[in-house]
LOLO-520812 format. One line per 4 residues: number of its first residue (from 0); their letters; for each residue x, y, z of C-alpha. Coordinates in nm, 2 decimals, always signed. Each point is the difference from the previous one (the first is absolute). Example, Ala and Ser with C-alpha at 12.3 -4.5 7.8 and 13.67 -1.06 7.14 Angstrom:
<recs>
0 = as = +1.23/-0.45/+0.78 | +0.14/+0.34/-0.07
</recs>
This chain:
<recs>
0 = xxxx = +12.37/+12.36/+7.88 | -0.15/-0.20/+0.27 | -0.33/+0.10/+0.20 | -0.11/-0.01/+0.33
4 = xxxx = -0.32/-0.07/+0.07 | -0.10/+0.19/+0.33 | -0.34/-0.10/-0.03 | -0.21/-0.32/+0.08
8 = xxxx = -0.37/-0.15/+0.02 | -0.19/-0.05/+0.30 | -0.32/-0.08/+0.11 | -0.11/+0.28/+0.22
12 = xxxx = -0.33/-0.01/+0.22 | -0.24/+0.24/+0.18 | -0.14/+0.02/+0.32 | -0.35/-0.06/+0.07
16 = xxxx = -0.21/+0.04/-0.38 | -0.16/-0.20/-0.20 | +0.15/-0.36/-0.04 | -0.01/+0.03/-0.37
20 = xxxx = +0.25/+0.32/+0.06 | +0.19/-0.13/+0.28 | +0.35/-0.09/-0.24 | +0.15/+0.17/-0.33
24 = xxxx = +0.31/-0.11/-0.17 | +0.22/+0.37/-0.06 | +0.32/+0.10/-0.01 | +0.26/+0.02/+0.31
28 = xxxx = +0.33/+0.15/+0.12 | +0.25/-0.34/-0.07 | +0.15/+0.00/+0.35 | +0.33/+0.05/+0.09
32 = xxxx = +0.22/-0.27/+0.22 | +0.15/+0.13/+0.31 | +0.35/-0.13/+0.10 | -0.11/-0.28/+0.20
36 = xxxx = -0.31/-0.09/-0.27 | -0.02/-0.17/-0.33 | -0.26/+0.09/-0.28 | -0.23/-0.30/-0.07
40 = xxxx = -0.16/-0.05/-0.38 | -0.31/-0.13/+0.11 | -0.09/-0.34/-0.18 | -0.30/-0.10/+0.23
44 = xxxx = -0.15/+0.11/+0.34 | -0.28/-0.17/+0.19 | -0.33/+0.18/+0.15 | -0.04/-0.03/+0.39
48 = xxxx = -0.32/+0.06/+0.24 | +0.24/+0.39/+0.08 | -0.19/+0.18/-0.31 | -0.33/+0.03/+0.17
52 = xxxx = +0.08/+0.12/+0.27 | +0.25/+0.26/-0.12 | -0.28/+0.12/-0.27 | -0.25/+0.04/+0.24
56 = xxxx = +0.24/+0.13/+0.27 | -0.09/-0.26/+0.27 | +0.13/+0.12/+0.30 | +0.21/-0.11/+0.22
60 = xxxx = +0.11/-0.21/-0.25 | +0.04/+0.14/-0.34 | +0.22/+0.34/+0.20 | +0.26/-0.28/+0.14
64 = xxxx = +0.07/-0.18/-0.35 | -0.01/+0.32/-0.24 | +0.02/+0.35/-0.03 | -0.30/+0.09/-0.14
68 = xxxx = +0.08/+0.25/-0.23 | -0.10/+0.10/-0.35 | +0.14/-0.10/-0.24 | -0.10/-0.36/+0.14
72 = xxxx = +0.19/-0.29/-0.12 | -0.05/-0.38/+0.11 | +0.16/-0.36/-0.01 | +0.22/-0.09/+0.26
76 = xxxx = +0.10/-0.37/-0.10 | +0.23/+0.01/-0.36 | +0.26/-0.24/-0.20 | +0.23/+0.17/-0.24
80 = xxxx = +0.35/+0.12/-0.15 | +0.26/+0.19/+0.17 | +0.08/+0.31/-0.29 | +0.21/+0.19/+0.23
84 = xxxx = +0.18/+0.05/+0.34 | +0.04/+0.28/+0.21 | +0.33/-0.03/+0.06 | +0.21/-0.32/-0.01
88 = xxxx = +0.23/+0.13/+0.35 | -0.33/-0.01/+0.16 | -0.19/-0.38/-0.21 | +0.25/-0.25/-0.01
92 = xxxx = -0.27/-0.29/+0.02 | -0.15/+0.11/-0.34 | +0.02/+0.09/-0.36 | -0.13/+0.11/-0.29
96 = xxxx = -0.18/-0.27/-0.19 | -0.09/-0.17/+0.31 | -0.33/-0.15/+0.07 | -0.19/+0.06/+0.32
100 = xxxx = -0.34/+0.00/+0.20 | -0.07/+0.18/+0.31 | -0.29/+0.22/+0.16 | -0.04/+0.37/+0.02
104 = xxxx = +0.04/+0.12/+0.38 | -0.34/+0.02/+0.15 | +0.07/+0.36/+0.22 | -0.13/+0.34/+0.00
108 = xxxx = +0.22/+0.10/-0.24 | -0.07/-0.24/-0.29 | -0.05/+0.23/-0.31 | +0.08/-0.28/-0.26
112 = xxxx = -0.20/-0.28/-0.18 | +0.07/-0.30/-0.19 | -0.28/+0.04/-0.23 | +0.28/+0.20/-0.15
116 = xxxx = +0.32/-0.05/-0.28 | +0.24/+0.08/+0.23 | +0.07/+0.03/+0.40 | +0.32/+0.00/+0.21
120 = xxxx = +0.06/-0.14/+0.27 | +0.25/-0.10/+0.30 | +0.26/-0.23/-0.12 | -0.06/-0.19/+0.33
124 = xxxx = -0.39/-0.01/-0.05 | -0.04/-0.20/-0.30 | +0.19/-0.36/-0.14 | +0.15/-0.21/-0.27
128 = xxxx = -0.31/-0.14/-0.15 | +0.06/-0.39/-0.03 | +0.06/-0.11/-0.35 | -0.27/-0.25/-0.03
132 = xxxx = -0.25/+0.26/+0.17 | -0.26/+0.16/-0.26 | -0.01/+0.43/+0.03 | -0.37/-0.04/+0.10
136 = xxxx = +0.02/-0.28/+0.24 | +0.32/+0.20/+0.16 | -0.19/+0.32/+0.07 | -0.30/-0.21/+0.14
140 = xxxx = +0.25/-0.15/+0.22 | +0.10/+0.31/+0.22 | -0.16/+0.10/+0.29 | -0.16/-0.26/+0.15
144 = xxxx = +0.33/-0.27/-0.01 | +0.19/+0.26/+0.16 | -0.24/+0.06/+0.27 | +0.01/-0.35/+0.07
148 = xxxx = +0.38/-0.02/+0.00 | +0.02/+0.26/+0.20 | -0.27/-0.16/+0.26 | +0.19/-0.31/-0.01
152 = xxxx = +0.37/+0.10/-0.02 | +0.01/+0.36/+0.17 | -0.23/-0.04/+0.26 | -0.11/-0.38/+0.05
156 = xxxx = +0.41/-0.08/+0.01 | -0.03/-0.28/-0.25 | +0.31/-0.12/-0.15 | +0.15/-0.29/-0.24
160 = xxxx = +0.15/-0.26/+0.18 | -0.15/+0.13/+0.35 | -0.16/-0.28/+0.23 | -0.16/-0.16/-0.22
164 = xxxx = -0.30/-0.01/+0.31 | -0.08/+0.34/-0.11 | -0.43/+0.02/-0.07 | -0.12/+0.26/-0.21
168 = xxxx = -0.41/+0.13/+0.00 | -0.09/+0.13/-0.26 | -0.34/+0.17/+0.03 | -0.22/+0.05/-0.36
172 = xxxx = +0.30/-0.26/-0.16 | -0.22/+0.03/-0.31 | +0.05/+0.33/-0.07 | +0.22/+0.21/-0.15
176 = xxxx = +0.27/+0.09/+0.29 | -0.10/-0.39/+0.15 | +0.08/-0.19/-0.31 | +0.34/+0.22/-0.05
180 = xxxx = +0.08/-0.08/+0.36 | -0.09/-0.38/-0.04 | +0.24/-0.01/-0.27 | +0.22/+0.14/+0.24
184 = xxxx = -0.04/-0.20/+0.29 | -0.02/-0.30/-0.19 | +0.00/-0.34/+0.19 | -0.04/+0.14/+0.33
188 = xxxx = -0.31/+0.25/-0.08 | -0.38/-0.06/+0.15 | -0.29/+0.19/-0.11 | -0.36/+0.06/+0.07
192 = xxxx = -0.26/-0.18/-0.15 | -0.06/+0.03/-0.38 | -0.02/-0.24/-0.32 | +0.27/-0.23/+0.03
196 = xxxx = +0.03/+0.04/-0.38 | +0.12/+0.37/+0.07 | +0.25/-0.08/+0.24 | +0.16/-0.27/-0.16
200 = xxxx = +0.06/+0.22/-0.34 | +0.13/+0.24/+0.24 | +0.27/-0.23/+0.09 | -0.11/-0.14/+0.32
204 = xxxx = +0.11/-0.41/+0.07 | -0.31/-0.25/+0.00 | +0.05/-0.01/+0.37 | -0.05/+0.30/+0.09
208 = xxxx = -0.29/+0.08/-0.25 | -0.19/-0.34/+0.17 | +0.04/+0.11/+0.36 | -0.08/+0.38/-0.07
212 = xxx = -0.33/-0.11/-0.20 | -0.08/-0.26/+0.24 | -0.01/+0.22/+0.32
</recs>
């Protein structure tokens, strides 16, 4: 007879306390995919600078990102497995057995954590991890590359095989969101001064890393 295991690990914290009591590892609810969601088998998920805030209840910021609820469960950035769909009329894009990364919704509602076995998620708010792409380096690689994308492509209208006379600046380039959005912006990219060491691991030509260091 096969069994279902309705019941999963997660690390789940408290608000305000001693530091010392601040996470315990107990036993959760195993969520449940929606139609439009797939359920994720956790294989590694990245801390961010969200879990203080949220702890401590910073506000405005910590009210916008989560909803601050007991039981409290964090982690927004995760690689994993795909162990089931909602419904395949509804996720055509994915299977089961597939490997992904993505990042939990930062919003009000936000209940979830990745500091967890399992989470579902949107089948349009996660992605095929690459092949050659670690589990740990793919959940560390969430938020801020897709804020630069979406800087770059959404908003800044930059396009492959656009005028090629096309400048990018890229403020902090050493940073996490700058140094995904070098890599983005490639050849054409400038940045603000920082070691020229830094900006030419992050992908940056020797030209540009000369003239931005220089000035």
């Amino acid at each position: 007879m096969n069994v279902v295991c309705l019941i999963m690990h997660a690390l789940q914290f408290k608000f305000k306390g001693k530091p010392e009591d601040h996470h315990i590892v107990h036993d959760a609810p195993k969520p449940v995919p929606a139609k439009d969601e797939v359920l994720v088998k956790v294989k590694s998920s990245a801390l961010d600078t969200t879990a203080k805030p949220i702890i401590e209840k910073e506000m405005p910021m910590a009210f916008f990102i989560h909803k601050l609820k007991d039981p409290l469960y964090l982690g927004y950035h995760f690689s994993g497995t795909i162990k089931a769909v909602g419904s395949q009329d509804e996720v055509s894009d994915l299977k089961v057995g597939d490997d992904v990364f993505g990042f939990l919704q930062y919003a009000p509602s936000q209940t979830q954590g990745a500091f967890a076995d399992y989470i579902t998620v949107k089948h349009n708010e996660c992605a095929i991890k690459p092949s050659g792409i670690d589990f740990d380096v793919a959940a560390a690689s969430t938020t801020e590359p897709v804020t630069a994308l979406q800087a770059l492509r959404d908003k800044g209208g930059l396009r492959k095989g656009a005028n090629r006379q096309q400048k990018v600046l890229v403020v902090g380039a050493a940073g996490g969101v700058g140094s995904a959005a070098v890599q983005i912006a490639k050849k054409i990219v400038w940045g603000t001064r920082h070691s020229r060491q830094q900006y030419k691991k992050c992908g940056a030509g020797q030209k540009q890393v000369w003239r931005t260091c220089r000035n």
